[in-house]
C-alpha positions in Angstrom: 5.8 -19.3 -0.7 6.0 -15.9 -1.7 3.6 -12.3 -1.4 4.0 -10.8 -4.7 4.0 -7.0 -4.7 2.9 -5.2 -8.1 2.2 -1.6 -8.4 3.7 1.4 -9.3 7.6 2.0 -7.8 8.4 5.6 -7.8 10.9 7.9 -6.7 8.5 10.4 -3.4 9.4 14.1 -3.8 7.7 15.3 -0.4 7.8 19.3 0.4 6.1 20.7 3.3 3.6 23.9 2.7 4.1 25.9 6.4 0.1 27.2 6.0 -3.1 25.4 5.4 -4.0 25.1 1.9 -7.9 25.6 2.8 -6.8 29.0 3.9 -5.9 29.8 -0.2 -8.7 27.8 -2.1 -11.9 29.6 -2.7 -14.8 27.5 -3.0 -16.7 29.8 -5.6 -13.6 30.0 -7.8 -13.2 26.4 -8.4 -13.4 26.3 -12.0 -10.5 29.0 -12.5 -7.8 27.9 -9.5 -4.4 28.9 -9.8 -2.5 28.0 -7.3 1.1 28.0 -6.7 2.4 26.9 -3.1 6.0 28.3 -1.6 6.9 25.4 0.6 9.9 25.5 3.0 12.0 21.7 2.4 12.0 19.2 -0.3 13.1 15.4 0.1 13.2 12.7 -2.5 12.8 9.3 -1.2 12.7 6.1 -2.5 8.9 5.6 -3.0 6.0 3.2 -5.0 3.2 1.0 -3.4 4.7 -2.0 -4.4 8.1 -1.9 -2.7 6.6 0.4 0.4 4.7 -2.7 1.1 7.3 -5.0 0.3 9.6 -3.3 2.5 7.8 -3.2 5.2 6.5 -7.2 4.7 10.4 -7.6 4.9 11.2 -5.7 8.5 8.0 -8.3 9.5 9.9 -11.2 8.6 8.6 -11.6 5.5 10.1 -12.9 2.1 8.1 -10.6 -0.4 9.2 -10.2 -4.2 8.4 -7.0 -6.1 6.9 -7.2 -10.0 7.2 -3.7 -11.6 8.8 -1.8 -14.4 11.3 1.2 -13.6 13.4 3.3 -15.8 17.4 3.4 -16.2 17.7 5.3 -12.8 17.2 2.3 -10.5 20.0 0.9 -9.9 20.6 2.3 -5.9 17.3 1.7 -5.4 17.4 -1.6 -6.7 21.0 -2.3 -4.2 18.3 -0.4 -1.3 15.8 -2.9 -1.9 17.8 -5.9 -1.8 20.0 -5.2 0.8 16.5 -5.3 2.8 15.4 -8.9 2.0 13.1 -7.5 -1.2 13.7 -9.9 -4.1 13.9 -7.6 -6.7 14.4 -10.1 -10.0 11.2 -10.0 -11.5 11.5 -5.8 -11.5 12.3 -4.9 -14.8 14.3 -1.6 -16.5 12.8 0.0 -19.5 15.9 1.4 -21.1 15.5 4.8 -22.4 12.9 5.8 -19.8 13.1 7.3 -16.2 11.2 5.5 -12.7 8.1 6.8 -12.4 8.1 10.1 -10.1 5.2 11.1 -7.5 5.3 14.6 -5.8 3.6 15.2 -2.8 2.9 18.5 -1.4 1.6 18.7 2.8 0.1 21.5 4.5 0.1 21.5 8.6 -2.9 19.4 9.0 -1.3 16.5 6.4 -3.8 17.6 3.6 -1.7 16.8 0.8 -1.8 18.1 -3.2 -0.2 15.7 -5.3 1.1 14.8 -9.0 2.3 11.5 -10.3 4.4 11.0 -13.4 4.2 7.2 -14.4 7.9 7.1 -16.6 8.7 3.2 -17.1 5.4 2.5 -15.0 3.4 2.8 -18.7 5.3 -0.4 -19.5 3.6 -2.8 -16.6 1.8 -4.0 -18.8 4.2 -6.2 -20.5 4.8 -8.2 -17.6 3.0 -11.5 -17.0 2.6 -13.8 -14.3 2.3 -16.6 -16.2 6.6 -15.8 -17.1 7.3 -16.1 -13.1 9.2 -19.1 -12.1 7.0 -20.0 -9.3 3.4 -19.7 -8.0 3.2 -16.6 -5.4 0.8 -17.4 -3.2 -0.4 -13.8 -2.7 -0.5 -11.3 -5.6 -1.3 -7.6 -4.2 -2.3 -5.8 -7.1 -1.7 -2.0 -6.0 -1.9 1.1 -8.1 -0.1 0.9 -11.3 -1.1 1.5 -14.7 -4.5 0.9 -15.2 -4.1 -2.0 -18.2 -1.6 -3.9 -15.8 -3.6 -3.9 -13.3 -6.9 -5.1 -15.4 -4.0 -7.8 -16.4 -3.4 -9.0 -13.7 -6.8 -9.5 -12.0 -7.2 -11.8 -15.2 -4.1 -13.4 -14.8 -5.3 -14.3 -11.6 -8.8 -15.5 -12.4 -7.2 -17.9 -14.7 -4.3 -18.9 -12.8 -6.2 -19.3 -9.5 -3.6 -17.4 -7.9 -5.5 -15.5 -4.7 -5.0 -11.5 -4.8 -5.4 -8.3 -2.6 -6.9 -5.7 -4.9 -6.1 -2.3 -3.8 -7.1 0.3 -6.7 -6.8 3.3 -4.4 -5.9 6.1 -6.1 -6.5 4.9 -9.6 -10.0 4.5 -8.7 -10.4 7.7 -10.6 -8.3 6.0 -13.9 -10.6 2.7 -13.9 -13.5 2.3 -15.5 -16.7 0.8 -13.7 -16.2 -2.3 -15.5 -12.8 -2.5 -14.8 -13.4 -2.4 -10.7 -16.3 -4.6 -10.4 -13.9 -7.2 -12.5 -11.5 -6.3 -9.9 -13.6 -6.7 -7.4 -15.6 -10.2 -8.3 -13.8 -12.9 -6.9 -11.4 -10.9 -4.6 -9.3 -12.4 -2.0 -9.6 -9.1 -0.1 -10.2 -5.2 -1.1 -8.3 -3.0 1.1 -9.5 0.8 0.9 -9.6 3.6 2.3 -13.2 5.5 3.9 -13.4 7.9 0.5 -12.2 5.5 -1.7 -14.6 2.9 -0.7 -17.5 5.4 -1.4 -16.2 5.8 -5.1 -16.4 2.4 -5.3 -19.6 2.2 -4.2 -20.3 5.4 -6.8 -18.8 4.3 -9.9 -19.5 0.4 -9.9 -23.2 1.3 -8.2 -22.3 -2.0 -6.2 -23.6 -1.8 -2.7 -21.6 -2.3 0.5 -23.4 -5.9 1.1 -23.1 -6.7 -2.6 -19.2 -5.7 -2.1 -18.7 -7.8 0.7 -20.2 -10.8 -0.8 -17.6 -10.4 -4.0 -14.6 -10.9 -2.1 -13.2 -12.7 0.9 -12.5 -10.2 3.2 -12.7 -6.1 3.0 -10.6 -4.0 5.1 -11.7 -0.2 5.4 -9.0 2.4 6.9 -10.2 5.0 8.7 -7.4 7.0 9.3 -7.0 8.2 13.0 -10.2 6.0 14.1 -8.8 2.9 12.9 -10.1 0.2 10.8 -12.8 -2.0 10.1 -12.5 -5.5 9.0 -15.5 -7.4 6.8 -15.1 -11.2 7.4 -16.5 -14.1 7.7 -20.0 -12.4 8.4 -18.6 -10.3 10.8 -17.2 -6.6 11.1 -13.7 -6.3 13.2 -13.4 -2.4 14.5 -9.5 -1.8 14.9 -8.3 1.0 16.8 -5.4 3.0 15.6 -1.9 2.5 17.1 -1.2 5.8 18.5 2.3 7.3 17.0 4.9 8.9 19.2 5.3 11.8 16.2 3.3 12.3 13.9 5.8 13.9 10.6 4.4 12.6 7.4 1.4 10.4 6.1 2.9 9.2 2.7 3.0 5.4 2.9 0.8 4.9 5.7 -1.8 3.4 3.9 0.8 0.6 2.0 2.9 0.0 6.1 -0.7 -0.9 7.5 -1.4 -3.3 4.1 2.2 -5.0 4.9 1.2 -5.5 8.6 -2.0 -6.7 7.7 -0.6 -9.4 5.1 1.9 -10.8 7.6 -0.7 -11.1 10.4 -2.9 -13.3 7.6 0.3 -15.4 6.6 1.3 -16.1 9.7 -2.4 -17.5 10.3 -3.4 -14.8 13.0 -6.9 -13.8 14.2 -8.6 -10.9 12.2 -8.1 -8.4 15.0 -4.4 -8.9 15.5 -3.8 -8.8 11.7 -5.6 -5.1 11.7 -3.7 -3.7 14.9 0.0 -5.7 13.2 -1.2 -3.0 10.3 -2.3 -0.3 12.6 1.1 -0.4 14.4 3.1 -0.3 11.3 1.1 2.3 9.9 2.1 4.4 13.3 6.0 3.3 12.8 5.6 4.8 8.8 3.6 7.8 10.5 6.5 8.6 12.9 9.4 9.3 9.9 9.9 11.4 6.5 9.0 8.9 3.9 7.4 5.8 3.2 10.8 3.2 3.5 12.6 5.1 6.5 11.1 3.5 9.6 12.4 0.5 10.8 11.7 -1.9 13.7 13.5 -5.5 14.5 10.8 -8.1 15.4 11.4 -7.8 19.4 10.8 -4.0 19.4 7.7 -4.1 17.1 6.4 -7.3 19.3 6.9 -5.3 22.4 5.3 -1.7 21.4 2.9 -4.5 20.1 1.8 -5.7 23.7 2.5 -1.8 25.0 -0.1 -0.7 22.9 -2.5 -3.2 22.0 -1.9 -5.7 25.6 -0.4 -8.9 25.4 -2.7 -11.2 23.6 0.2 -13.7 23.1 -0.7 -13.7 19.4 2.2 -11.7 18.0 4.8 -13.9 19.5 4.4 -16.0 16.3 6.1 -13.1 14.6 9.7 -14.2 16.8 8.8 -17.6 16.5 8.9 -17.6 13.2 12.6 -15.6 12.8 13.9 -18.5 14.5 12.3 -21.1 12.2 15.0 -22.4 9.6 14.1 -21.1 6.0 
């Protein structure tokens, strides 16, 4: 059985801004800003929530497939992909057009000022699940373009198909409408602290009435953590702690992936969150959001480092060994 990933797959351009950008942003002047930031290195990196959490479901063990659109420039990334146990045939290239491109500038606290360019992304749309050759048994609808992702949660009422809905940063691209339909029937919402209030603020849902629309919720709190909403209970996670701490793009979509493979595998609530946690510290610890890796063994052992042993990861090597 396979995750499905959909969402937006970009190409990251990350610079770094050597200041604060509080220190240059004057709160009486907001209507007029004009702001133009000098920053000292610029990286492109291979990018997009769908395959950051794809990749990352893969280094777990994971057979996850991605479902996107992308222009006539993916071809490496395509090869990248593959070569990491993505299945990349249900991604497909809008000829004439270029992958979408997100650029991300960071300041020495990790604020970050960004801009997104969606390219071949404002083709997801034409993409259907019901053209897949076999049932997924997770669809994780990430940000994409808006209509896809109204699509899909469709899709997936009438195909049954269970889904992770994770509108993060198109929350502010949906309309009210749109995220209580995403919302209602929910496998699971994952979101972050502020996103979950703009939920809360633009579907005028409250956090009960939330909770009772979807089968799980799963808050990040950033450096505190998590909580988990399931099962009539709330799971506080604690962060993993990182051994560097050099860029934030990606953490969010690493802690989904570790999350996911925790609740394939069949593991307890808290284990799936700190599975995320610590993959979220791996993304944390490197320049982009597909340059960590980890084998099983070395992610089970910082597991039981950090976390104790609780015996539950195990399963994780267990199941590398299993045939298939």
């Amino acid at each position: 059985m396979t995750i499905l990933c959909t969402g937006s797959v970009a190409f990251d351009y990350l610079m770094s801004f050597p200041g604060y950008f509080k220190d240059h942003i004057l709160p009486d002047r907001l209507e007029s800003i004009s702001l133009s930031f000098l920053v000292e290195s610029m990286i492109r990196q291979r990018g997009g929530n769908a395959p950051n959490i794809a990749y990352t479901l893969a280094l777990l063990g994971g057979r996850p497939s991605v479902m996107a659109t992308v222009g006539e420039d993916f071809g490496e990334y395509r090869a990248w992909l593959e070569s990491r146990g993505v299945d990349t045939s249900n991604i497909r290239e809008v000829r004439g057009t270029y992958t979408a491109s997100f650029f991300a500038n960071t300041d020495r606290a990790n604020n970050q000022i960004c801009s997104f360019f969606p390219g071949a992304m404002a083709f997801a749309a034409q993409l259907s699940l019901h053209d897949l050759p076999d049932r997924p048994e997770l669809v994780v609808i990430s940000p994409n373009d808006p209509g896809a992702m109204c699509q899909l949660v469709r899709e997936c009422h009438a195909l049954n198909i269970p889904y992770l809905y994770d509108p993060s940063q198109q929350v502010v691209r949906l309309s009210p409408d749109d995220i209580r339909e995403g919302v209602t029937g929910a496998d699971s919402l994952f979101v972050n602290e502020y996103e979950f209030e703009l939920v809360q603020k633009h579907t005028g849902m409250t956090p009960d009435q939330i909770i009772e629309q979807v089968g799980y919720l799963v808050v990040t709190l950033g450096a505190k953590g998590a909580a988990i909403y399931a099962e009539g209970h709330c799971y506080e996670v604690p962060a993993a702690t990182p051994r560097a701490i050099l860029d934030p793009t990606g953490v969010g979509d690493a802690f989904r992936a570790g999350f996911i493979r925790g609740r394939q595998l069949g593991l307890p609530w808290e284990t799936c969150g700190k599975m995320g946690s610590l993959a979220a510290a791996y993304c944390l610890e490197t320049r982009g959001p597909q340059e960590h890796s980890f084998t099983l063994a070395e992610f089970v052992g910082r597991y039981r480092q950090q976390f104790g042993d609780d015996g539950r990861v195990d399963v994780l090597l267990e199941n590398s060994l299993s045939p298939g």
